[in-house]
C-alpha positions in Angstrom: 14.4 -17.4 6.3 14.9 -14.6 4.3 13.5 -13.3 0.9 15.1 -11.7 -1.6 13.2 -9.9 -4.5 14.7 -10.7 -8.2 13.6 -8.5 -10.5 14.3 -6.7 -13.7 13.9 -2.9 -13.0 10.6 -2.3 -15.2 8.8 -4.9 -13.1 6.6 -3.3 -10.3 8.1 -3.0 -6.8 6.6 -5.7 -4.5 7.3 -5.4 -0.8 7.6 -8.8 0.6 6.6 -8.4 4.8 9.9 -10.6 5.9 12.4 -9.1 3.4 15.3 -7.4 4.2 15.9 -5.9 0.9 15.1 -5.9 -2.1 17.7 -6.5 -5.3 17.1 -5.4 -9.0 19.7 -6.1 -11.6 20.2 -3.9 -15.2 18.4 -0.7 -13.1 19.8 1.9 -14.9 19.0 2.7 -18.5 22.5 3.9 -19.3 25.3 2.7 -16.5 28.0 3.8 -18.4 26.8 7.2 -19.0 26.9 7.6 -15.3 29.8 6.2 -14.9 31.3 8.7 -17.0 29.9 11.4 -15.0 30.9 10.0 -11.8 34.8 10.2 -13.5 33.6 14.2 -13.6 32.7 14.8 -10.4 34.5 16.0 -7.0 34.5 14.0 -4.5 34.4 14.9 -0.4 35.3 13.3 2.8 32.5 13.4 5.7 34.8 16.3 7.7 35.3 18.1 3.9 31.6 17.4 3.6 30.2 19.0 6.4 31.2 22.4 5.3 28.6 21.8 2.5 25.5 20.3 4.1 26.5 19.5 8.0 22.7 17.7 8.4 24.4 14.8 6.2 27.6 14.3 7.9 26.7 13.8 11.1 28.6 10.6 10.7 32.0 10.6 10.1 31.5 8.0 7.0 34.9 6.8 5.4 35.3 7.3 2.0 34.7 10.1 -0.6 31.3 11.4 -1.6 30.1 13.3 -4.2 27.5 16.4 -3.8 23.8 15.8 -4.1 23.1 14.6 -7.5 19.2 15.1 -7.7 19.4 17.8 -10.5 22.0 16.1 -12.4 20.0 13.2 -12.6 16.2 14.2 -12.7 15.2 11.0 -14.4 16.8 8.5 -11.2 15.5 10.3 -8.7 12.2 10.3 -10.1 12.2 6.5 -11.1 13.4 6.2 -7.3 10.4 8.3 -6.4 7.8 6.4 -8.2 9.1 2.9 -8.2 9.0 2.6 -4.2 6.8 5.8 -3.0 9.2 7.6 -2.0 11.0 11.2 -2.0 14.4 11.1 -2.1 16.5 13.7 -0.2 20.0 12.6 -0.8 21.2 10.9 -3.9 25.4 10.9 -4.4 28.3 9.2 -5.7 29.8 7.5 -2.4 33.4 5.6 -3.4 36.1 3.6 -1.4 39.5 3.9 -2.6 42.3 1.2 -2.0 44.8 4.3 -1.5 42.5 5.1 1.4 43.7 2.4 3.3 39.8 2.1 5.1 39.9 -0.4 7.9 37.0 -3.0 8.3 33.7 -1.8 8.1 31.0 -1.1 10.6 27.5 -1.4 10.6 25.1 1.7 10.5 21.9 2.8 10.0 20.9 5.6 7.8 19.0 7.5 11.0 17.3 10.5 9.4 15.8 8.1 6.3 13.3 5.6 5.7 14.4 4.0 3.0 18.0 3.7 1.4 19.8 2.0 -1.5 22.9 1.2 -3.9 23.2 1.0 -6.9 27.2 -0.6 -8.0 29.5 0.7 -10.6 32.5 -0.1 -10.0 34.5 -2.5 -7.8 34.1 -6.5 -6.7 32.6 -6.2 -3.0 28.8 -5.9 -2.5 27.0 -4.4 0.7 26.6 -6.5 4.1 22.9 -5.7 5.6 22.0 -7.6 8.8 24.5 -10.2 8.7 23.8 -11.3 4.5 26.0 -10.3 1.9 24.5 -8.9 -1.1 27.4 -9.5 -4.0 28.7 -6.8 -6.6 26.9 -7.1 -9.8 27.0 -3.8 -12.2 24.2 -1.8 -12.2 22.7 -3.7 -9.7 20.3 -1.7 -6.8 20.1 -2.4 -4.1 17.5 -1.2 -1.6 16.9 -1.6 1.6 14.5 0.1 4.6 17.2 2.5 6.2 17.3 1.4 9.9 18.7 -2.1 8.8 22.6 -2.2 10.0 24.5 -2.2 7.1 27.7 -1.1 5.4 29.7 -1.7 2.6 32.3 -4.4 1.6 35.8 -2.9 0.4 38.9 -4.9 -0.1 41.4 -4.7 -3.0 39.3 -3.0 -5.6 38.0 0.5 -5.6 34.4 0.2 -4.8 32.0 3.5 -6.5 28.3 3.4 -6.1 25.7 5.7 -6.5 23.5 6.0 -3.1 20.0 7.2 -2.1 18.2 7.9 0.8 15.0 8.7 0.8 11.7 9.2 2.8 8.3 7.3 2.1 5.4 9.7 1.0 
């Protein structure tokens, strides 16, 4: 059976040995604020993507991504950081768009990374890891250790979350 971790974001991260990940809802201080941003940003698909940092599209990842957003947001990454020991390398606006027509999903594992999450935005579909669904909740994370199959859920709403991957210390 698994366990699943319910916690409000200034609670201490607990690792529990027989949990495939970890869910903690109201993470961000200030959602909407990133929201916002994400409206700002330009987005990139993997083959646009690896003209800016090939190490990161070595898969060929459908939807739009955003550019590394460590030194936008110094205050996530570091809360990332702390709260689960980690560094993160890679943190990015990742969206599905209806207009993309994006056929069914298919699980992956985040190869290069330890440790990997999601936090949703936008949209109504939540994130399939190892055969359990995780639903949509706003600013909801979602974390998970990296070489768990996973991908995304996408049907009839645009889906925008913001993702991390990261590396234990």
């Amino acid at each position: 059976m698994m366990t699943t971790i319910l916690t409000n974001s200034m609670q201490p991260y607990s690792l529990v040995s027989n949990s495939k990940y970890q869910i903690f809802d109201n993470f961000l201080e200030d959602p909407d604020e990133v929201l916002e941003y994400a409206n700002t940003c330009q987005y990139f698909t993997a083959e646009e993507y690896k003209k800016i940092d090939p190490l990161e599209s070595v898969g060929n990842w459908p939807g739009l991504r955003s550019n590394d957003l460590q030194l936008e947001f110094p205050d996530i990454t570091h809360k990332l950081n702390k709260m689960f020991n980690v560094k993160v390398g890679w943190l990015t606006f990742y969206q599905h768009l209806v207009s993309q027509n994006i056929g069914k999903p298919t699980p992956h594992t985040d190869v290069r990374w330890d440790f990997s999450g999601v936090i949703y935005l936008k949209g109504s579909d939540g994130t399939w890891i190892d055969n359990e669904i995780v639903p949509f909740k706003y600013n909801r994370a979602v974390c998970f250790d990296a070489h768990i199959p996973h991908h995304p859920l996408h049907s009839t709403t645009d889906r925008l979350v913001l993702t991390f991957f990261s590396k234990y210390v």
